[in-house]
BALOBA-1460 file (C-alpha; in Angstrom, 3 decimals):
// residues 359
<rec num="1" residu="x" x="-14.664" y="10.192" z="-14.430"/>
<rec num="2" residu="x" x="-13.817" y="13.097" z="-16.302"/>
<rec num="3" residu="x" x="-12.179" y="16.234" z="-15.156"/>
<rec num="4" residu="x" x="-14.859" y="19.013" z="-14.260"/>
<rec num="5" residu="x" x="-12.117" y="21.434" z="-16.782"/>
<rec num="6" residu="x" x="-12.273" y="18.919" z="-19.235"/>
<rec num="7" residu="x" x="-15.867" y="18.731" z="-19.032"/>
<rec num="8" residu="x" x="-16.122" y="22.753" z="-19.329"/>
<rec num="9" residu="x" x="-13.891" y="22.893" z="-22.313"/>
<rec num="10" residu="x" x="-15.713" y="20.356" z="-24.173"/>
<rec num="11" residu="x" x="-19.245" y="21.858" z="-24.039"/>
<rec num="12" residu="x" x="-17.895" y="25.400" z="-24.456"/>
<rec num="13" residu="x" x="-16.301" y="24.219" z="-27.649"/>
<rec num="14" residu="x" x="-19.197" y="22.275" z="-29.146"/>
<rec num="15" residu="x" x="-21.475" y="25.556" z="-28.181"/>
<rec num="16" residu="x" x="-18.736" y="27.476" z="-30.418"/>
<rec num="17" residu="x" x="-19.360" y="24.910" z="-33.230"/>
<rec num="18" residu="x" x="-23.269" y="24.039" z="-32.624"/>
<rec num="19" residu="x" x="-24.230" y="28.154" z="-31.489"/>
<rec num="20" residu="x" x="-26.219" y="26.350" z="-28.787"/>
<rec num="21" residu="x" x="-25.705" y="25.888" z="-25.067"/>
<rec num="22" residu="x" x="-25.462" y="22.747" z="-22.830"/>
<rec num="23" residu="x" x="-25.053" y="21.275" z="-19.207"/>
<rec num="24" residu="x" x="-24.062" y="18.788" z="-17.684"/>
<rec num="25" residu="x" x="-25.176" y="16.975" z="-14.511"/>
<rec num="26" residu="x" x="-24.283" y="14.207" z="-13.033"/>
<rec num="27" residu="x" x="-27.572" y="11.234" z="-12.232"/>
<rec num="28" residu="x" x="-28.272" y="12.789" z="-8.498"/>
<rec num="29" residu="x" x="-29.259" y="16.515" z="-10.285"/>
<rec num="30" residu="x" x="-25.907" y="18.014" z="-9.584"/>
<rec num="31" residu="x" x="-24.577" y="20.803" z="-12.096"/>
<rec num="32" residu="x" x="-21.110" y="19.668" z="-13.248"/>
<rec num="33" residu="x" x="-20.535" y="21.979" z="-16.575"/>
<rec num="34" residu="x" x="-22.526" y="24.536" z="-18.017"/>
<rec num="35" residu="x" x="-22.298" y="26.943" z="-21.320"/>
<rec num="36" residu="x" x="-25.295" y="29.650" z="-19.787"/>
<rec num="37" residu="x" x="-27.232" y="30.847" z="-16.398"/>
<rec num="38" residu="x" x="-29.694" y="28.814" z="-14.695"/>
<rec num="39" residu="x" x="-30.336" y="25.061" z="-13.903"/>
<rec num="40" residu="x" x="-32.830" y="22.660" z="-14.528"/>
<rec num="41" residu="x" x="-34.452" y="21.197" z="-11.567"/>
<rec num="42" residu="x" x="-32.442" y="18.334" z="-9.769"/>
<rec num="43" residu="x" x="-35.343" y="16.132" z="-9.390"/>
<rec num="44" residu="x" x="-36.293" y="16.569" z="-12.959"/>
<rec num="45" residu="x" x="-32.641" y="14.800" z="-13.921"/>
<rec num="46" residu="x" x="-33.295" y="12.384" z="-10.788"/>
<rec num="47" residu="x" x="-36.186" y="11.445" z="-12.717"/>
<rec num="48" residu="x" x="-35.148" y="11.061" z="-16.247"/>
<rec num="49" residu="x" x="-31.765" y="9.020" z="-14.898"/>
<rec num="50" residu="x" x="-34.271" y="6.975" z="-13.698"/>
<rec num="51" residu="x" x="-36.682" y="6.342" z="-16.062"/>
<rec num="52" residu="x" x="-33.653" y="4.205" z="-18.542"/>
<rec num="53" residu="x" x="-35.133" y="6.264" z="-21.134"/>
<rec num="54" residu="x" x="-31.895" y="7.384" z="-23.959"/>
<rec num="55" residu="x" x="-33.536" y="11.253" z="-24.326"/>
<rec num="56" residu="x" x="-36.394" y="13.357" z="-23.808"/>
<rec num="57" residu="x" x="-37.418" y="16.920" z="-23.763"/>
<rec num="58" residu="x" x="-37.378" y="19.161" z="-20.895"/>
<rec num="59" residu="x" x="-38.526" y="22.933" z="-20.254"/>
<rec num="60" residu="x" x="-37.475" y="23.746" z="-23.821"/>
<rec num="61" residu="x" x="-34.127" y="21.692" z="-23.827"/>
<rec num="62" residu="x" x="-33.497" y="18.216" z="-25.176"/>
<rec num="63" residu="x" x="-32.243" y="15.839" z="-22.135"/>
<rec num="64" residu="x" x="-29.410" y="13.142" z="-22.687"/>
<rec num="65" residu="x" x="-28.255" y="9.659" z="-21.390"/>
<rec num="66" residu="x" x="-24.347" y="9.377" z="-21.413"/>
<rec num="67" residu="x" x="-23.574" y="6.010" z="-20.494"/>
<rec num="68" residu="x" x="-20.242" y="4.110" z="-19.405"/>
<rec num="69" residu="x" x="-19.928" y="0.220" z="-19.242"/>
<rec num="70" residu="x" x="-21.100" y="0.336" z="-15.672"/>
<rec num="71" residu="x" x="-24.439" y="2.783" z="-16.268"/>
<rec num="72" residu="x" x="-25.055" y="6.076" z="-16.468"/>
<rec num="73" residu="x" x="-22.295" y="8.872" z="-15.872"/>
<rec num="74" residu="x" x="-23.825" y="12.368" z="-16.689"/>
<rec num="75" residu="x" x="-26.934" y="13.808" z="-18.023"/>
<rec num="76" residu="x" x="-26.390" y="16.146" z="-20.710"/>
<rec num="77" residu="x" x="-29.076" y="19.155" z="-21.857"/>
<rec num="78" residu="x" x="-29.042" y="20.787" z="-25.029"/>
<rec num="79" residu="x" x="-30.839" y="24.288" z="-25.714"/>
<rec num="80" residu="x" x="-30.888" y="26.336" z="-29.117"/>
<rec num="81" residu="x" x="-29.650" y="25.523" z="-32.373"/>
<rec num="82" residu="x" x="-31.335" y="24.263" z="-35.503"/>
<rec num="83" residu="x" x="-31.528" y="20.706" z="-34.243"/>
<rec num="84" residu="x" x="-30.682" y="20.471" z="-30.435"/>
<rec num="85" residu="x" x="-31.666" y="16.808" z="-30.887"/>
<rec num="86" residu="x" x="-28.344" y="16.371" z="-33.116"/>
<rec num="87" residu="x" x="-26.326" y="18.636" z="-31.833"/>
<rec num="88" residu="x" x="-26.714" y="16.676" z="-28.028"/>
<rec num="89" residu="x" x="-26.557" y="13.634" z="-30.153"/>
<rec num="90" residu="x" x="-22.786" y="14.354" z="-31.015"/>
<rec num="91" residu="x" x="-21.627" y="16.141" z="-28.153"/>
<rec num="92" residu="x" x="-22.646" y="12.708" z="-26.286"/>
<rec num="93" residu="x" x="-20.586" y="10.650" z="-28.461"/>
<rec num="94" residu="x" x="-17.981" y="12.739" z="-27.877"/>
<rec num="95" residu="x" x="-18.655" y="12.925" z="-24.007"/>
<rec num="96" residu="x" x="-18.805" y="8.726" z="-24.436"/>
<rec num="97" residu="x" x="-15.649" y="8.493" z="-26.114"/>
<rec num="98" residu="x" x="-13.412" y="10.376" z="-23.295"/>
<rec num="99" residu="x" x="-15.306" y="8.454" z="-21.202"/>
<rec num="100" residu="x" x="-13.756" y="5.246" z="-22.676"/>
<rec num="101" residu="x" x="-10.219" y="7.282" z="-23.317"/>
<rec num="102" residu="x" x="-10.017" y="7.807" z="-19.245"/>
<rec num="103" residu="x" x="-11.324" y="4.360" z="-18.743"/>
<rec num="104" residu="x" x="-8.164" y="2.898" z="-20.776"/>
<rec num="105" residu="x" x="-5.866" y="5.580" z="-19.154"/>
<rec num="106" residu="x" x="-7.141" y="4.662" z="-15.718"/>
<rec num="107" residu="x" x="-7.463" y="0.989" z="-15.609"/>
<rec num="108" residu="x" x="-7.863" y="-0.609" z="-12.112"/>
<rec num="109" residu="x" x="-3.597" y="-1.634" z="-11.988"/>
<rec num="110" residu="x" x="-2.467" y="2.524" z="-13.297"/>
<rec num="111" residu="x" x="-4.938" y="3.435" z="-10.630"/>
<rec num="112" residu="x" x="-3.812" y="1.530" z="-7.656"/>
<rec num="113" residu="x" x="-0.017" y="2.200" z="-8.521"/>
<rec num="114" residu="x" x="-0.436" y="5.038" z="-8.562"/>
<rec num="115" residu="x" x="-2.892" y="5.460" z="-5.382"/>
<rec num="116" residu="x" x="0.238" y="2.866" z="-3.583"/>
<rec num="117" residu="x" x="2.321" y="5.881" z="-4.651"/>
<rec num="118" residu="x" x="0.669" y="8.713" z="-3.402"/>
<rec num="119" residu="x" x="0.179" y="10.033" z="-6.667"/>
<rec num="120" residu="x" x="-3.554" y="10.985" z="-6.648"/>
<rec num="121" residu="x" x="-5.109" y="14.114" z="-5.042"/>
<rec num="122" residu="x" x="-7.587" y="13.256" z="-2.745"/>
<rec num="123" residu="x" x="-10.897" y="13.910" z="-4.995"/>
<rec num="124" residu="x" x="-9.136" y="12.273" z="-7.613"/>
<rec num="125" residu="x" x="-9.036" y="9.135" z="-5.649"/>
<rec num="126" residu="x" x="-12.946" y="8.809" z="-4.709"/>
<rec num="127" residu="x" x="-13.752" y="10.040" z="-8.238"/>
<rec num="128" residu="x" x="-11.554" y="7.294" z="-9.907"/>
<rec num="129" residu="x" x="-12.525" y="4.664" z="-7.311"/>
<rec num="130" residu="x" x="-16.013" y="5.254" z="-7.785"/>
<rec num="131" residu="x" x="-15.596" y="5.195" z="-12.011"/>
<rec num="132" residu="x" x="-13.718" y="1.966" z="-11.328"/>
<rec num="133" residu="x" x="-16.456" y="0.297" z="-8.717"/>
<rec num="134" residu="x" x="-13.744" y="0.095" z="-6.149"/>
<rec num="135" residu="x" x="-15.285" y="0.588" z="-2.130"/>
<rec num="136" residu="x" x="-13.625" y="3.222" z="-0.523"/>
<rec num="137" residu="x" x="-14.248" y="2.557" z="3.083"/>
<rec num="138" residu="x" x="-13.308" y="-0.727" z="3.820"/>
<rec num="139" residu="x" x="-10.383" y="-2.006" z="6.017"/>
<rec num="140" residu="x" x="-7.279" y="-3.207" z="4.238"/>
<rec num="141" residu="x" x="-3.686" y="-3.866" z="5.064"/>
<rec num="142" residu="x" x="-1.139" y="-4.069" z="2.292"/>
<rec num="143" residu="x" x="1.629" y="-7.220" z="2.114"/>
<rec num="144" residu="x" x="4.916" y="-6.762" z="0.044"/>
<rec num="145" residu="x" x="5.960" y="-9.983" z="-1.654"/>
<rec num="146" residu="x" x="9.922" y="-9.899" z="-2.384"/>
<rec num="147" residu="x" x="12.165" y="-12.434" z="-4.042"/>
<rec num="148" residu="x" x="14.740" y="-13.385" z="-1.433"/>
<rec num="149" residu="x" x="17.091" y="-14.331" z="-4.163"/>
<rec num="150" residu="x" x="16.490" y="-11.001" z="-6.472"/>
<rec num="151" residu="x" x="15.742" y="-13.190" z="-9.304"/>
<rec num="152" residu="x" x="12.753" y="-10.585" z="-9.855"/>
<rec num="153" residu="x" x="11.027" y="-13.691" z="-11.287"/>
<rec num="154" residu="x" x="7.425" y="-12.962" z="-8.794"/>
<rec num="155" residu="x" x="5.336" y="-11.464" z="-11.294"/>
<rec num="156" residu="x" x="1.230" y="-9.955" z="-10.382"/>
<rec num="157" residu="x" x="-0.073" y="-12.561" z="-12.714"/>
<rec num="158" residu="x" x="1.369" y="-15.141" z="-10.679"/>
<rec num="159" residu="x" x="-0.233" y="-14.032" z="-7.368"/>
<rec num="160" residu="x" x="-3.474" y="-13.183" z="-8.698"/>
<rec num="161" residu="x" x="-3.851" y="-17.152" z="-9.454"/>
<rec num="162" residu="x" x="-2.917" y="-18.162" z="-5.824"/>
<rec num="163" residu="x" x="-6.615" y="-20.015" z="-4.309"/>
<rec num="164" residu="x" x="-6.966" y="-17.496" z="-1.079"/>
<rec num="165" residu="x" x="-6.763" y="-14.412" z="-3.488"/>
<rec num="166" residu="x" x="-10.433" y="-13.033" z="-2.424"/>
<rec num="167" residu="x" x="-12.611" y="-10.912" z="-5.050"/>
<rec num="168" residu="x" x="-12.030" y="-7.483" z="-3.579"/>
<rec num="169" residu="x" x="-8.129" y="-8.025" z="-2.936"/>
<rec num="170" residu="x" x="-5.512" y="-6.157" z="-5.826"/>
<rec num="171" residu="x" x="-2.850" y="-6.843" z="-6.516"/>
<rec num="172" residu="x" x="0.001" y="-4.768" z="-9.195"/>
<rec num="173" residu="x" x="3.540" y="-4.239" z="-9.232"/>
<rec num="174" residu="x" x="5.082" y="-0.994" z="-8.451"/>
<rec num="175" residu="x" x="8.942" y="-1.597" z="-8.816"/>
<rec num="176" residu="x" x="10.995" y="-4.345" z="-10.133"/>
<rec num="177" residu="x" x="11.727" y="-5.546" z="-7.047"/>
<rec num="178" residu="x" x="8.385" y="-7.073" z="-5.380"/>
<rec num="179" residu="x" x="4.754" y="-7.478" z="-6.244"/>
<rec num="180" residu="x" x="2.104" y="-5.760" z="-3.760"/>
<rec num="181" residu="x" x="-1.387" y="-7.352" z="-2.587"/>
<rec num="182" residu="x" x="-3.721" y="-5.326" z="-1.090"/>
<rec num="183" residu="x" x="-6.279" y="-7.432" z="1.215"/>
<rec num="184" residu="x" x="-9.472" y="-6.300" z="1.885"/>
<rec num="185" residu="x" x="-10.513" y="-7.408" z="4.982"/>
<rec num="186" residu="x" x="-13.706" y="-8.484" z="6.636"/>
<rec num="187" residu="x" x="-13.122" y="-6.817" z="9.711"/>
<rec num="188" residu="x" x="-10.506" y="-5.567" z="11.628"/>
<rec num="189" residu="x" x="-10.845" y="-8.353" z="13.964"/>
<rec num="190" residu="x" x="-9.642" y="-10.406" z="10.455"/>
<rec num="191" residu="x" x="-6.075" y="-8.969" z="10.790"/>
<rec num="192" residu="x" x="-4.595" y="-12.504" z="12.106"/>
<rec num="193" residu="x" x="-6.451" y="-14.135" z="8.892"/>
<rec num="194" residu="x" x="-4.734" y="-11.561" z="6.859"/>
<rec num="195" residu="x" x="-1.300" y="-12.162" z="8.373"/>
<rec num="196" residu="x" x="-2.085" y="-15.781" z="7.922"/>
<rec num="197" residu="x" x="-2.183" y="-15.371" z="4.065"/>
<rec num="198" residu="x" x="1.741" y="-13.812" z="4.509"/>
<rec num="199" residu="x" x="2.550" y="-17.261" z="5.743"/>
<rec num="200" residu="x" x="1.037" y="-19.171" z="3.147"/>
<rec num="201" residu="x" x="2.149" y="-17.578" z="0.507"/>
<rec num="202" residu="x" x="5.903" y="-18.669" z="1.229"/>
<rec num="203" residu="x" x="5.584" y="-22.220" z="0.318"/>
<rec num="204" residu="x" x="2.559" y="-21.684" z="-2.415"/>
<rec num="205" residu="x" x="5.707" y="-19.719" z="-4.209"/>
<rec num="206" residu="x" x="8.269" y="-22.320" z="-2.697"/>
<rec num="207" residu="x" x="6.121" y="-25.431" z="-3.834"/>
<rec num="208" residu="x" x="4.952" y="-23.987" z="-7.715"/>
<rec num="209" residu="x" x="7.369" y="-21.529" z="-8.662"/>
<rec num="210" residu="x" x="10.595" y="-22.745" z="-6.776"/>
<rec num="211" residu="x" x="11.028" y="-18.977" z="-5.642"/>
<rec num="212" residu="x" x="12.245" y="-17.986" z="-1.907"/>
<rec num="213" residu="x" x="9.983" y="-15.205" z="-0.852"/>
<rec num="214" residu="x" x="9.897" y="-12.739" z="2.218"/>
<rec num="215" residu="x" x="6.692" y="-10.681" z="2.879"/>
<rec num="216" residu="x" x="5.828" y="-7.809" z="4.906"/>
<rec num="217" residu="x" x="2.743" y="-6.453" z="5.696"/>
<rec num="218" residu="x" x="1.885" y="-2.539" z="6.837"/>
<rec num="219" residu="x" x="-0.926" y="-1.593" z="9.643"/>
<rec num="220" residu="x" x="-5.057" y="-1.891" z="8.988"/>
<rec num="221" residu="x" x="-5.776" y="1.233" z="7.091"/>
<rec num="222" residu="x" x="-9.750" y="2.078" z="6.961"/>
<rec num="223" residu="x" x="-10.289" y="4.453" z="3.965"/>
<rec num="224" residu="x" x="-8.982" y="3.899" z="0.684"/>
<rec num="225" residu="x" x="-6.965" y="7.323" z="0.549"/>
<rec num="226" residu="x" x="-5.214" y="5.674" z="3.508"/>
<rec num="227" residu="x" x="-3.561" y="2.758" z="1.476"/>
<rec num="228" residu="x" x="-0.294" y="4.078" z="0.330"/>
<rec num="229" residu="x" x="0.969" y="4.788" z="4.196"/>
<rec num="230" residu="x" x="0.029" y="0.902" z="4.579"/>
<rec num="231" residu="x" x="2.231" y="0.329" z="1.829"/>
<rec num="232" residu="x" x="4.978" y="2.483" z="3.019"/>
<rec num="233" residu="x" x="4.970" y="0.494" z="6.692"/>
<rec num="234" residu="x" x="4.950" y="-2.864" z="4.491"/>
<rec num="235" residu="x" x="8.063" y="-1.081" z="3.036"/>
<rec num="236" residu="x" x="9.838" y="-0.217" z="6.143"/>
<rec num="237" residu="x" x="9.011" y="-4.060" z="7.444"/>
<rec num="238" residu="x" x="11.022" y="-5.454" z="4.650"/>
<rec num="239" residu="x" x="13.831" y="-3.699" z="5.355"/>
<rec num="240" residu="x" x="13.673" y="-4.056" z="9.079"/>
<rec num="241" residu="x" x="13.275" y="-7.756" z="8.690"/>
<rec num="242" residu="x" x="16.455" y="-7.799" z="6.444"/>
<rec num="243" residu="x" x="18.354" y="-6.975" z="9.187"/>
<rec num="244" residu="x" x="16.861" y="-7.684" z="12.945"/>
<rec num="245" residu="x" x="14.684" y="-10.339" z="11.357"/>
<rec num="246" residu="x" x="16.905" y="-12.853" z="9.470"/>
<rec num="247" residu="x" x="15.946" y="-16.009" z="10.485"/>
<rec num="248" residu="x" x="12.199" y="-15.409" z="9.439"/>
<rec num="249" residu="x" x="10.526" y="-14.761" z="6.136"/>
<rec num="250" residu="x" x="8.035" y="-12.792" z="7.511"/>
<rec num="251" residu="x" x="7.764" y="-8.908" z="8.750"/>
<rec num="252" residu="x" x="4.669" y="-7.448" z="10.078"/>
<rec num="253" residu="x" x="5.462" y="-3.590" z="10.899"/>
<rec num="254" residu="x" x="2.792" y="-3.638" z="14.089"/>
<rec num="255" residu="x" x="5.192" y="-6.746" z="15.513"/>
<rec num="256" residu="x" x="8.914" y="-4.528" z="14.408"/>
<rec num="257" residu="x" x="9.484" y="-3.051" z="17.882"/>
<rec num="258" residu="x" x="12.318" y="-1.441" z="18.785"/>
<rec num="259" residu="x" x="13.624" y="-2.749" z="15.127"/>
<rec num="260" residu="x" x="11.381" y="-0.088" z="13.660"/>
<rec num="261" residu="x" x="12.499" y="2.980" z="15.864"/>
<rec num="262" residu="x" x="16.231" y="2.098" z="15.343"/>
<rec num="263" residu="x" x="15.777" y="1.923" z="11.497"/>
<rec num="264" residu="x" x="14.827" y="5.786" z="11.578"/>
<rec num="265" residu="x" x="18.066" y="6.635" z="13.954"/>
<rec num="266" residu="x" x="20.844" y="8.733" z="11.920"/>
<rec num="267" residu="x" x="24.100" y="6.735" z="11.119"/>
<rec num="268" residu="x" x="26.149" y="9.862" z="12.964"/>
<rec num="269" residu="x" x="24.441" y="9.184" z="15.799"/>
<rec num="270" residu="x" x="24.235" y="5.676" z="15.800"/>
<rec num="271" residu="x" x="28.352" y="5.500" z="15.868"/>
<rec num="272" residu="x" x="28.563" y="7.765" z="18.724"/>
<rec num="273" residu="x" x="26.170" y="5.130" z="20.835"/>
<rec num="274" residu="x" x="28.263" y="2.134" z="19.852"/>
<rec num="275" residu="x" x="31.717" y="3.944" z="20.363"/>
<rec num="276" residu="x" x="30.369" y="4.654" z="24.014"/>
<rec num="277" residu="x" x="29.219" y="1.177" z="24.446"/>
<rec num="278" residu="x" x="31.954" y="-0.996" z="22.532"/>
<rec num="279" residu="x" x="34.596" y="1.952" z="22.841"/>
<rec num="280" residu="x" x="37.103" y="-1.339" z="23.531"/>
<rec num="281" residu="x" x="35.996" y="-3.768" z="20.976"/>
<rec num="282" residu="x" x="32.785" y="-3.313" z="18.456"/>
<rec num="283" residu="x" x="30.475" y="-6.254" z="17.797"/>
<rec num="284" residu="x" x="31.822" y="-7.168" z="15.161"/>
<rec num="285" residu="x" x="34.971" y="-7.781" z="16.469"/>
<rec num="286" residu="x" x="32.706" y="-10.835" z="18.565"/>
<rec num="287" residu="x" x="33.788" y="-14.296" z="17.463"/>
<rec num="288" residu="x" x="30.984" y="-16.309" z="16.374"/>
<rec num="289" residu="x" x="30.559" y="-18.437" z="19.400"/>
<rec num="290" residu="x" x="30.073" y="-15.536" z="21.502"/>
<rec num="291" residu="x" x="27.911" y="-13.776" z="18.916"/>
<rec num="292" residu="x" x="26.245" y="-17.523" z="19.731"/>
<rec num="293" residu="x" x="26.104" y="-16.961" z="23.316"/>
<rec num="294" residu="x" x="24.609" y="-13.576" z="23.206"/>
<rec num="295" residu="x" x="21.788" y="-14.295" z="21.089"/>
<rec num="296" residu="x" x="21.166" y="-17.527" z="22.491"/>
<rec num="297" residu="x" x="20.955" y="-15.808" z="25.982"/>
<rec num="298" residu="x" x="18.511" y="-13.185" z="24.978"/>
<rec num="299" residu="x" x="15.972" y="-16.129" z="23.313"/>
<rec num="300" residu="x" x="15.803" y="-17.889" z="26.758"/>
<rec num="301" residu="x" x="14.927" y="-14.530" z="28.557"/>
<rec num="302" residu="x" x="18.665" y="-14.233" z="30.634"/>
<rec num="303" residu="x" x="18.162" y="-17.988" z="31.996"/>
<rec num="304" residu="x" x="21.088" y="-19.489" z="32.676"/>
<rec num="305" residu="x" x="20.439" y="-23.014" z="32.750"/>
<rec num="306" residu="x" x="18.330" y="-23.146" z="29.578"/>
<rec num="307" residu="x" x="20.721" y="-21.196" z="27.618"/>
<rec num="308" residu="x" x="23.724" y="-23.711" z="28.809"/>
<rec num="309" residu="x" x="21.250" y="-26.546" z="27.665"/>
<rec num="310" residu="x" x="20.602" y="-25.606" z="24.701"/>
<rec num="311" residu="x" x="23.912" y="-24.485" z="23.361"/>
<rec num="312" residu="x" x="25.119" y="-28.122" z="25.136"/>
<rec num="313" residu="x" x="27.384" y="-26.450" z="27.288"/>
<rec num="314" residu="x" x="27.978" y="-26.494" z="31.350"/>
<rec num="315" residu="x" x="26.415" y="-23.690" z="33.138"/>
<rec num="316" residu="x" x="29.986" y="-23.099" z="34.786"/>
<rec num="317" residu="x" x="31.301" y="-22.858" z="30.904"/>
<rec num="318" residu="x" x="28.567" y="-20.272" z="30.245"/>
<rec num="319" residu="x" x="29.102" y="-17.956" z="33.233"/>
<rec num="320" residu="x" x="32.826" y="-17.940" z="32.061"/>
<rec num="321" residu="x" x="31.691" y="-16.525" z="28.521"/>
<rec num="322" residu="x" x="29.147" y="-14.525" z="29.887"/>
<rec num="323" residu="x" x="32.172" y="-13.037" z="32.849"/>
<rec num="324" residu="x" x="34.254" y="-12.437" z="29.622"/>
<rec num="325" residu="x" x="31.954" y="-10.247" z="27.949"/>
<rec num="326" residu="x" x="31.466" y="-7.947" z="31.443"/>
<rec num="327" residu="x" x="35.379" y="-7.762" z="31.256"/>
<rec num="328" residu="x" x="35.705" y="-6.972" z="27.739"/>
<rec num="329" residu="x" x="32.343" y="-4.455" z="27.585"/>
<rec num="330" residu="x" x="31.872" y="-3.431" z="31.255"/>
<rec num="331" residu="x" x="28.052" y="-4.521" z="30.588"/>
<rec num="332" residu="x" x="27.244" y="-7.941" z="32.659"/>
<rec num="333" residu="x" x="23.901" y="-9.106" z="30.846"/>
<rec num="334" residu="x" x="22.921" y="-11.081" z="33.309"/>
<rec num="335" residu="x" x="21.679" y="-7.966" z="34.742"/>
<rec num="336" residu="x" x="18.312" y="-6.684" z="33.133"/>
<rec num="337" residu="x" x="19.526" y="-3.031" z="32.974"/>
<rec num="338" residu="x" x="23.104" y="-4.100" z="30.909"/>
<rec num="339" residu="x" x="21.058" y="-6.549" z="29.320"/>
<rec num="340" residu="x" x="18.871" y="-3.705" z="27.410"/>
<rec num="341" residu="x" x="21.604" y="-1.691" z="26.978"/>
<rec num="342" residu="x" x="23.922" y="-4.676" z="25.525"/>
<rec num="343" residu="x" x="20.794" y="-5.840" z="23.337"/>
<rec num="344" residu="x" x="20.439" y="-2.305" z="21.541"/>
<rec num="345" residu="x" x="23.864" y="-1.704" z="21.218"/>
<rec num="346" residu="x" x="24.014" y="-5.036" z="19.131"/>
<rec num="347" residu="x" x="20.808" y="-4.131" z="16.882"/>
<rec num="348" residu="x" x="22.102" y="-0.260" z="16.359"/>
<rec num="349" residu="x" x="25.508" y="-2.057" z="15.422"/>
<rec num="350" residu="x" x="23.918" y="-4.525" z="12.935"/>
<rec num="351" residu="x" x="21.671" y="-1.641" z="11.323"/>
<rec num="352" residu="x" x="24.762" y="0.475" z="10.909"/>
<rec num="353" residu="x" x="26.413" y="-2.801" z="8.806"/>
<rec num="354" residu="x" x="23.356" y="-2.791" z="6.969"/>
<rec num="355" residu="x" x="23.212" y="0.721" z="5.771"/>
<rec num="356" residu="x" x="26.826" y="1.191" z="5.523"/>
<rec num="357" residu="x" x="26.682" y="-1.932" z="2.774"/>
<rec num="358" residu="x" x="23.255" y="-0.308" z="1.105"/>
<rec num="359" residu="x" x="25.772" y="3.042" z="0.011"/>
């Protein structure tokens, strides 16, 4: 789709060069561009875009085709001049060749990086979505594919030949860092089946390309102008899963939790919680056993006796560890209230670690 401007300019100059006048209109009837006063009827143009005829004459004006690869784009009228017929002739070659210029400047992949990066104004979006066949209002939900080992060896190529890539799905790169699919789904009720293609695409890269991948997905967006903040959640679930999340190589932002609202908590105010909590002795001051303990005891919900079983321990031997930590903390986890507390304080500390390595 051409700019309206662009569209003005052009037909004001050829009017300069041609001493005749034209207009544009797009197949519905609508006036896009015009050189003089006055319109042609809209359901005259409905009716020549419809007839697949290349030209005709019209109230005293010769009527144009101007095709794209897809169909027609605009209807162009010509009035005046020693041979309208010509004249419209050549200004629709020249209307078909920026046609084919934008097409090349705003192929599918320039248009959805730059759609992931909020680079588009809104009309542009709809106007380049419709030139490039792309449905606008459909549910998606965006997944972010990252090399674990920051080989930066996942390339878009390589994803678009995975067997549950769907006609309808995209997929680009928009950093060096990790490769972007955007799923169109069926409906939202699909969102499980699209969080089930996150989890296969870990071994497909595992099994052909011998690459260790994490993805993340963002939210169910419903309009295509809606994308990019999918893409930004898929963004802020790869970094949450780097650090609450490290035993998985998954992240799905609706499933972050508290994860998500500690990620957006200022460092400043992040130390003064853990010097009020750990004012004695900071996580990460923890041995590993008890760091062991701790997490061990949240997974089993604060039961004793599985916790104990599982770390192949006597229960006597964990109520020792866990009496240790009240004395050293003043927070008995045991009880649901410390428990909370004790559980933030060691996901605020971890965060901090995280960032603090990141500068």
């Amino acid at each position: 789709m051409i700019s309206l401007q662009i569209l003005q300019n052009t037909i004001e100059g050829l009017k300069e060069i041609g001493r005749s006048d034209f207009a544009v209109y797009d197949p519905a009837g609508k006036e896009l561009a015009s050189t003089l006063e006055g319109r042609l009827p809209e359901e005259d143009i409905r009716a020549f875009s419809e007839s697949g005829a290349e030209s005709r004459e019209l109230e005293g004006c010769q009527i144009f085709r101007v095709v794209e690869e897809q169909g027609t784009e605009y209807i162009l009228a010509c009035w005046g001049g020693s041979d309208p017929y010509m004249l419209g002739r050549l200004c629709v070659f020249q209307m078909e060749g920026l046609l084919n210029a934008y097409r090349e400047q705003f192929n599918q992949d320039s248009f959805i990086k730059n759609l992931l990066l909020d680079n588009l104004l809104l009309v542009d979006i709809y106007n380049r979505a419709r030139m490039l066949h792309i449905k606008s209002a459909v549910p998606r939900l965006v997944l972010l594919v990252e090399d674990l080992e920051e080989r930066q060896s996942i390339r878009p190529e390589d994803l678009k030949e995975m067997p549950f890539i769907r006609e309808g799905d995209f997929v680009a790169s928009v950093d060096d860092r990790d490769v972007v699919i955007i799923e169109e789904l069926l409906t939202d009720s699909s969102l499980e089946e699209a969080e089930g293609l996150a989890e296969q695409i870990i071994p497909f890269l595992k099994k052909h390309m011998g690459v260790r991948a994490r993805v993340s997905s963002g939210t169910v967006v419903q309009d295509l102008r809606d994308v990019s903040r999918s893409y930004k959640e898929a963004k802020v679930a790869m970094e949450v899963g780097k650090i609450f999340l490290k035993d998985t190589q998954t992240a799905f932002y609706r499933r972050l939790g508290i994860g998500r609202l500690i990620y957006q908590l200022p460092l400043p105010l992040c130390r003064m919680f853990i010097q009020e909590i750990f004012a004695e002795k900071p996580p990460e001051d923890f041995d590993e056993e008890t760091l062991a303990t701790i997490d061990k005891f949240f997974e089993n919900s604060l039961n004793v006796s599985e916790t104990s079983r599982q770390l192949f321990i006597h229960r006597n031997t964990l109520v020792y560890r866990l009496d240790k930590i009240e004395k050293t903390t003043g927070l008995d986890i045991r009880v649901f209230e410390d428990a909370i507390t004790f559980r933030i304080a060691l996901m605020v500390s971890r965060y901090m670690k995280y960032m603090e390595n990141m500068q």
